[in-house]
N, C-alpha and C positions, 0 to 999 in steps of 0.2 A: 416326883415321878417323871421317868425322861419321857417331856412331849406324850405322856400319853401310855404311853410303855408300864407296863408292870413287869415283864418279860422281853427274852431277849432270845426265837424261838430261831428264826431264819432272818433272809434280806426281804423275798420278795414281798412281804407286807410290808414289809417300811417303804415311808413316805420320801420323795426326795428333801422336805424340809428336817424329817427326823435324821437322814443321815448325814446331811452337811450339819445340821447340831452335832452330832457325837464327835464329827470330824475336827471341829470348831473346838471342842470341851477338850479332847486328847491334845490341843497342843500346847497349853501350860504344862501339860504330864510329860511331854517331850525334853523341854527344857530344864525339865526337873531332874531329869535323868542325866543331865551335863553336871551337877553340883554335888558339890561334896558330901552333903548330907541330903538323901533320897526321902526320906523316911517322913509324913505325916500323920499327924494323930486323926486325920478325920473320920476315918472308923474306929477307932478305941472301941471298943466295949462291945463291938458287933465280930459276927463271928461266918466263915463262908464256909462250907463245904463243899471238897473238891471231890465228886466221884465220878472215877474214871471205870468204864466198864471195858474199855479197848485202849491198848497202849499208844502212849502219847509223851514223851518224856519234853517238846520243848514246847507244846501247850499248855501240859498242865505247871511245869515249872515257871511258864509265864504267869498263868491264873494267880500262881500263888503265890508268886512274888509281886503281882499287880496287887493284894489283899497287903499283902505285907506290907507295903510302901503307905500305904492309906493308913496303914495303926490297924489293921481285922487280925485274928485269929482265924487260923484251918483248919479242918480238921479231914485232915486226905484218905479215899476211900481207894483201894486199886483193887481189881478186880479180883488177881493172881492172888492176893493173900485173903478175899470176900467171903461170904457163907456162899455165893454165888457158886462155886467149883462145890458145893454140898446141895446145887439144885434149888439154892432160895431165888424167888421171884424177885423181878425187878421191882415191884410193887412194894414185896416186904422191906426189901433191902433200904429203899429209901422210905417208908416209912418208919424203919429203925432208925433213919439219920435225921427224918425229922423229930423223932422224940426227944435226940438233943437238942432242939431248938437253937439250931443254925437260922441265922437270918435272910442266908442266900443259898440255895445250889446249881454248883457249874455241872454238868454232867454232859459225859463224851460216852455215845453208844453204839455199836456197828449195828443197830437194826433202825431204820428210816421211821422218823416222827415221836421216837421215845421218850427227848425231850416233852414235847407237846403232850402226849401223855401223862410225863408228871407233872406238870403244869397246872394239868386238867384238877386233878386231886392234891395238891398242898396250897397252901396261902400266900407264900412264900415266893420271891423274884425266882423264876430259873433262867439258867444261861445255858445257853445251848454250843457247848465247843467242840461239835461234830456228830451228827447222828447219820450213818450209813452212808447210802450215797447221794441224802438228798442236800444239805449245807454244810457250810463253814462257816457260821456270821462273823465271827472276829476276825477269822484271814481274810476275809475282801474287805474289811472294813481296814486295817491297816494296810491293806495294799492298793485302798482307794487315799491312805493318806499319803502315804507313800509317793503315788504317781503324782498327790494333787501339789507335794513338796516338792518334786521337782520338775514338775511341769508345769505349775503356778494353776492348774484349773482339770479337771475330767471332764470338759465339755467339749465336745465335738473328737476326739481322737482315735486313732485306729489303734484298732486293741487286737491281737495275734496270741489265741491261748492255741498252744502248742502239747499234744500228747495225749493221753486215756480220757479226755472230756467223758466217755459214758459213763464209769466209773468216781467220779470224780466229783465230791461234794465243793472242794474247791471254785471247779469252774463252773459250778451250777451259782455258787453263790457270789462271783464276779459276774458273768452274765445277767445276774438281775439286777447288781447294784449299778454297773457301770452303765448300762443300757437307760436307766433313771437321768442319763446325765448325757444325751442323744450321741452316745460312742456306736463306732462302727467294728463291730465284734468279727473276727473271721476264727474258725475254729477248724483245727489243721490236725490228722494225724492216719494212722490207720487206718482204714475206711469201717471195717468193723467198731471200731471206738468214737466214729461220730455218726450214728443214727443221723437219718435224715428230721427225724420227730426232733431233734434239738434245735433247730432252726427257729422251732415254734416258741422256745422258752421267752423270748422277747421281740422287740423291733431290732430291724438292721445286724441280723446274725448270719451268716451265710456260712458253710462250707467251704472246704478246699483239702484234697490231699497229695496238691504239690507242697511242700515246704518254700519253694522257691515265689511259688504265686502268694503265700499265705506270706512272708516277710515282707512284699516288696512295699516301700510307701507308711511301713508297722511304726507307732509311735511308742508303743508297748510291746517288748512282748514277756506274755506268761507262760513258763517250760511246766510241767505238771509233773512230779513226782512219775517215775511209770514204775508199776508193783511189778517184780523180776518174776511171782509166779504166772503172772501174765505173760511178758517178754517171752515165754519159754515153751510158750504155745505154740502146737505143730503149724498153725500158719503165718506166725509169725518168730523168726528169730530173732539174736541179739545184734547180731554182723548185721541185718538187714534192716532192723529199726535204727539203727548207727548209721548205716548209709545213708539212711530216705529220712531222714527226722531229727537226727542229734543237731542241738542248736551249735554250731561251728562259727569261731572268728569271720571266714566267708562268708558264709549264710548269714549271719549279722550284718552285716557292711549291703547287706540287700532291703534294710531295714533304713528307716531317716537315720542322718549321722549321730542325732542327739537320740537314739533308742533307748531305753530304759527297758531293761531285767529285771523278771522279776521271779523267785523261784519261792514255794513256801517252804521247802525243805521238809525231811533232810536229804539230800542231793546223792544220787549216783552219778559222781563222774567217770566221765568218759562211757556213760549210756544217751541220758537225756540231754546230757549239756556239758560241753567240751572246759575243759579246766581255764585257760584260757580264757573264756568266757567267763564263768561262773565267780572270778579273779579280777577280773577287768573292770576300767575305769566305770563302765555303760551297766555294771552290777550292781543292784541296790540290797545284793541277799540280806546286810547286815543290817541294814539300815531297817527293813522288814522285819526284825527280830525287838530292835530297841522302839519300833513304833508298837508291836504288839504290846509291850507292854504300857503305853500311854493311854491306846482306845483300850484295853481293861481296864486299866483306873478310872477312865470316863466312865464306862459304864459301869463299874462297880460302886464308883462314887453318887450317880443317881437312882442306882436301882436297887441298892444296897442304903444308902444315907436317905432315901427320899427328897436329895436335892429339889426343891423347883430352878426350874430353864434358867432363872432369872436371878439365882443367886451367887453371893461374889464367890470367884472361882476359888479354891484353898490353894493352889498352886501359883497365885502371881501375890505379888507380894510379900 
């Protein structure tokens, strides 16, 4: 059991020792992913179910090729082809997937906490790869690997999430991980999309709806996905979130020289973040993609295998 974990619901209950482990476990998984043969037997004979109840095509292809790398079998549930569109309960739903007796499920839902609901009622690890707008655990957890790759540490750095913060399970769930790690959070965008009540989610989180104040001094920054049926709201335009917010080569260079990018995708350019940018040396887009899939193998290898902490890792040697 990882440290403690049977489940994998959100960030803000983890410990800072629990997430510098997971951190620590995903990077034999990284270098695994440089070699010609990816592939491990250490789940053989264990089996994960992926049910997605809201579309996600490079989380769930990560999930499942995190399963796949390990030796697991999937068995993928997507919504659009579900008894779900015939009015079945989430409840039944996966209780018909627990009848197969999957040994793990990852489940992605647009209603807040439904992970944790089925948590409540199966036996079973659940992984939570997005519920509503309350988290993200595996994208802030590869994008705290991410920064800790190439900034050698998360500790003390100014962090600039940039765009729909209210909306946004992403930056709920960087705010409580990185915050763990005494970072200096500014959160920048619309004034309608950063409530003042976001302040509260942790220590050292402030406001800002200049862009210009929000870059200056930034060691990180994070561009947020913005949903276009939002953009297109009468008080806000597209021309006008472009003007005041698009992450721009300039507006960059207001940032430390060695800034790091970081976007979860998948990206509108030339909305949220100028191609340029998004293309640029100070970009980690890719690198956030092939790290997602190392912290799933971490924790599908200890919450799925029952690893303890302290055993030899399958990925070195």
């Amino acid at each position: 059991m990882l440290l403690g974990l049977q489940h994998l619901l959100g960030i803000e209950t983890l410990t800072r020792e629990q997430i510098t482990f997971i951190l620590d476990q995903a990077k034999p998984f990284q270098e695994l992913q440089r070699n010609p043969l990816k592939k491990l037997a250490t789940l053989r004979g264990k089996t994960v179910a992926i049910a997605f109840f809201e579309s996600s095509t490079r989380t769930r292809i990560s999930f499942t090729t995190a399963a796949s790398r390990l030796g697991a079998d999937t068995m993928n549930l997507q919504a659009e082809a579900s008894s779900l569109k015939k009015g079945e309960s989430l409840l039944d739903t996966v209780r018909t997937l627990d009848a197969m007796r999957p040994d793990a499920i990852v489940i992605r839902h647009s209603s807040s906490g439904a992970p944790e609901f089925v948590s409540q009622r199966l036996e079973i690890p659940v992984l939570n790869a997005g519920d509503g707008t309350h988290e993200h655990p595996t994208q802030a957890l590869l994008d705290a690997l991410t920064i800790r790759d190439r900034k050698g540490s998360l500790e003390g750095l100014n962090i600039t999430i940039l765009g729909d913060i209210l909306h946004s399970r992403v930056a709920r769930s960087n705010i409580q991980l990185l915050s763990k790690f005494g970072t200096r959070i500014t959160l920048c965008g619309p004034a309608m999309w950063i409530p003042r009540e976001l302040e509260s989610l942790a220590p050292n989180v402030r406001r800002s709806f200049s862009v210009e104040d929000a870059l200056s001094g930034a060691d990180v920054v994070l561009v947020l996905r913005v949903q276009t049926e939002r953009i297109h709201e009468p008080s806000l335009a597209p021309e006008e979130y472009i003007l005041c917010y698009q992450l721009t080569p300039a507006r960059l260079r207001l940032a430390k020289p060695e800034a790091l990018v970081l976007h979860p995708g998948p990206m509108i350019r030339g909305l949220e973040i100028d191609p340029a940018v998004a293309d640029g040396a100070q970009s980690a887009v890719l690198e956030q993609v092939t790290n997602g899939l190392a912290i799933r193998m971490a924790l599908l290898y200890h919450l799925v295998g029952g690893a303890p902490p302290d055993a030899p890792h399958p990925a070195k040697g």
